[in-house]
Wavefront OBJ file of the C-alpha trace (Angstrom):
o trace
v 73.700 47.770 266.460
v 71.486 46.456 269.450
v 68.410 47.641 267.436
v 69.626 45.319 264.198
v 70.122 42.508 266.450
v 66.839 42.627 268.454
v 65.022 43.137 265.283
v 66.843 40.521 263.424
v 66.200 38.569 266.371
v 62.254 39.560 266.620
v 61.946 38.419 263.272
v 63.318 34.723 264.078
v 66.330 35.440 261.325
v 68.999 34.943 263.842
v 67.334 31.129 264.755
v 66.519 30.454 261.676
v 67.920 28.461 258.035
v 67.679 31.278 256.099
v 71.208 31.279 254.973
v 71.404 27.724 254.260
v 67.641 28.057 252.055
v 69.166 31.423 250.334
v 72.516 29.784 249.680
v 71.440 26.787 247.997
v 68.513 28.342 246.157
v 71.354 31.008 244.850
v 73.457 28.345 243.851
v 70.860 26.188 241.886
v 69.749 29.412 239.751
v 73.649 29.712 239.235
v 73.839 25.978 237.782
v 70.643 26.821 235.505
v 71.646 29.511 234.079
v 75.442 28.897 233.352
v 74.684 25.663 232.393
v 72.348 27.371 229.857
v 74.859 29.271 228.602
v 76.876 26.390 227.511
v 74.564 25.221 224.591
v 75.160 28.753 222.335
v 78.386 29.252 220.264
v 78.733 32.160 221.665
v 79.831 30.721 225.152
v 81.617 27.789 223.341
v 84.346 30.118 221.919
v 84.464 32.439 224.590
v 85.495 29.430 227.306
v 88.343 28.405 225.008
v 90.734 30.437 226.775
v 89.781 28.870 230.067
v 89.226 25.545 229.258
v 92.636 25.199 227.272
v 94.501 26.821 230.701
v 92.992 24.386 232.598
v 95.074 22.393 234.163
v 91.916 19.451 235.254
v 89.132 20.405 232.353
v 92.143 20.635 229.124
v 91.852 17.134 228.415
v 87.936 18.155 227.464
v 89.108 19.872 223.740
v 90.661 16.646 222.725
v 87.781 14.184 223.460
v 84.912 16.094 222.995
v 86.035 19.300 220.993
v 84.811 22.990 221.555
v 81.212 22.313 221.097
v 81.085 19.082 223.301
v 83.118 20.157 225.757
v 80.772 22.641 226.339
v 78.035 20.664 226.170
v 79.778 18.436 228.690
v 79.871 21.257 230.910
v 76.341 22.631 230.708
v 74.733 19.097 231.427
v 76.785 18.344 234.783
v 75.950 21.950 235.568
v 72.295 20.941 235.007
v 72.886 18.095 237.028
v 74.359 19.530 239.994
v 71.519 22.449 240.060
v 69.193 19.623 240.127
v 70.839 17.605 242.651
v 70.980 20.957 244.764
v 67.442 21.677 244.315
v 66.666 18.494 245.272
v 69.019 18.759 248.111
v 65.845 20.847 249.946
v 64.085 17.398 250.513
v 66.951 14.784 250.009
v 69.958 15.643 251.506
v 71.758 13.079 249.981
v 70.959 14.493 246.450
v 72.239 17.668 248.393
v 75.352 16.493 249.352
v 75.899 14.967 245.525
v 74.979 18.469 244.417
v 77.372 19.989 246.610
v 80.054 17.256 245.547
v 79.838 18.255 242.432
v 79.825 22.138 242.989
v 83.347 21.597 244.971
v 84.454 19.861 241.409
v 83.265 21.936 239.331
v 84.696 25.277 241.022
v 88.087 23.527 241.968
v 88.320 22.653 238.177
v 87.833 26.929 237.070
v 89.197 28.382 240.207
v 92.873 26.639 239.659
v 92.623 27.843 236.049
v 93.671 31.431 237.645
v 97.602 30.680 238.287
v 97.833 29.572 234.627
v 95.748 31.854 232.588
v 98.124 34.113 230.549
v 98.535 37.639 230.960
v 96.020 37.156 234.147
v 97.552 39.786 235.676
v 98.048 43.599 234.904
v 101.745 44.052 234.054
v 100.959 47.872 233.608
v 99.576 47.538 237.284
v 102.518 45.747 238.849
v 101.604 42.484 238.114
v 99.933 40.400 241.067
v 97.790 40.895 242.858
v 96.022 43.578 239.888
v 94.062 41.485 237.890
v 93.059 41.543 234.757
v 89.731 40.975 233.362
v 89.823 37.337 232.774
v 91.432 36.311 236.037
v 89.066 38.353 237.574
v 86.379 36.549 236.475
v 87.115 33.957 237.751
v 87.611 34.768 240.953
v 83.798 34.798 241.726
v 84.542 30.877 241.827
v 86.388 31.243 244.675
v 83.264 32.551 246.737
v 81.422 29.643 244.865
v 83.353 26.877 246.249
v 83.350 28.310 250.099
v 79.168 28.231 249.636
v 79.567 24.403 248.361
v 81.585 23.732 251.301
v 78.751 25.114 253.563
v 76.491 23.428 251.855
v 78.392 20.148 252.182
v 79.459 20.799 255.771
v 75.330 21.321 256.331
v 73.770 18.610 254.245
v 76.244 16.355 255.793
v 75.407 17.507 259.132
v 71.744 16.923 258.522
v 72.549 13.441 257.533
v 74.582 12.502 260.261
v 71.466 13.623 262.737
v 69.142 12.135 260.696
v 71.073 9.059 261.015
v 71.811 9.081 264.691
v 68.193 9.653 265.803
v 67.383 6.616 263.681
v 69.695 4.028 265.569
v 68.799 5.735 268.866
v 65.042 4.597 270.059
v 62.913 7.943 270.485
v 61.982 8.862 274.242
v 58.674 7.756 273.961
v 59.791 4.485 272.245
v 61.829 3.671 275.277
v 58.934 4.737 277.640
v 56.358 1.932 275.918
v 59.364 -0.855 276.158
v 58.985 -2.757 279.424
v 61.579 -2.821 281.581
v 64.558 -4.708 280.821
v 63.291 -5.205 276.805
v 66.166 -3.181 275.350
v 68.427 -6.078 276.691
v 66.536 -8.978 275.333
v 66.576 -7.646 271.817
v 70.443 -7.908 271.202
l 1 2 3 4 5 6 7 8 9 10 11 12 13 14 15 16 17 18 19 20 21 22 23 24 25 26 27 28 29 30 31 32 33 34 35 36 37 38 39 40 41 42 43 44 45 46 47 48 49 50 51 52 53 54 55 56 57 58 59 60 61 62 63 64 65 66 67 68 69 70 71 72 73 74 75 76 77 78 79 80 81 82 83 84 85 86 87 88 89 90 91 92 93 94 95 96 97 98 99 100 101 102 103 104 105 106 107 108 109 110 111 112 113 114 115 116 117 118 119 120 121 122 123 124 125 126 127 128 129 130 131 132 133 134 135 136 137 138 139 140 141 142 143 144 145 146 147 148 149 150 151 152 153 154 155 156 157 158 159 160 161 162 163 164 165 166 167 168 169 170 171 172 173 174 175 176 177 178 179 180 181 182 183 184
């Protein structure tokens, strides 16, 4: 174990982002390709189970229908890849992106008390899963990486923001003394 961390540390990966980078590269792929997914028929019929169980995306059948309310889905997907990837430079985009890949995973993950037959009656019941519920339990994982990347982007932000309201070191070093009071 000392040898993985004094490599690991040799190699800068214990000081470094790489988590963070990995994490929100991961999840923008993720948004690209589901959100691909949602403009075939294919995918359109085989969410209707979901999406009518779902007790915050339902509503989606009635005003859009089954192709819309796919369609629906794959855009904000789309969007919230986008906002991710742009998250990298802009971590306000990044914390948008984030936003909306809390939504988004809230919205499948509560679908899993209410799907029918989501559990294996020949197993016992809960906590055996079946196929569908377990499915969607890789949403769970999903939301705990938006978090981090909403606990991070909004991190970044917040330091940003304070070293803009505080004058740098070498800003206060060119004031002349007693300047910081005349300027409130």
């Amino acid at each position: 174990m000392n040898y993985l961390l004094k490599l690991c540390d040799r190699l800068g990966i214990l000081r470094s982002e790489i988590d963070y980078h990995v994490l929100r590269a991961s999840m923008v792929l993720l948004f690209l390709f589901f959100g691909y997914q949602k403009w075939w028929e294919y995918e359109a019929q085989a969410l209707v189970p979901y999406i009518s169980n779902g007790p915050l995306i339902f509503w989606m059948y009635p005003v859009f229908g089954i192709r819309g309310a796919t369609w629906f889905l794959g855009v904000s997907e789309w969007l919230f890849g986008a906002l991710l990837s742009w998250g990298f430079w802009n971590k306000k985009a990044g914390v948008l992106g984030a936003l909306g890949g809390i939504s988004s995973f809230v919205s499948t993950t509560t679908i899993i008390p209410f799907f029918p037959d989501g559990w294996a009656a020949s197993a016992g019941g809960f906590p055996a899963m079946t196929e569908n519920v377990a499915f969607l339990m890789k949403d769970v994982v999903l939301l705990a990486v938006s978090f981090y990347l909403l606990k991070h982007d909004l991190l970044r932000l917040s330091l940003a923001q304070h070293q803009e309201t505080r004058p740098s070191a070498t800003a206060a070093r060119e004031m002349p003394p007693g300047a910081d009071r005349r300027i409130a």
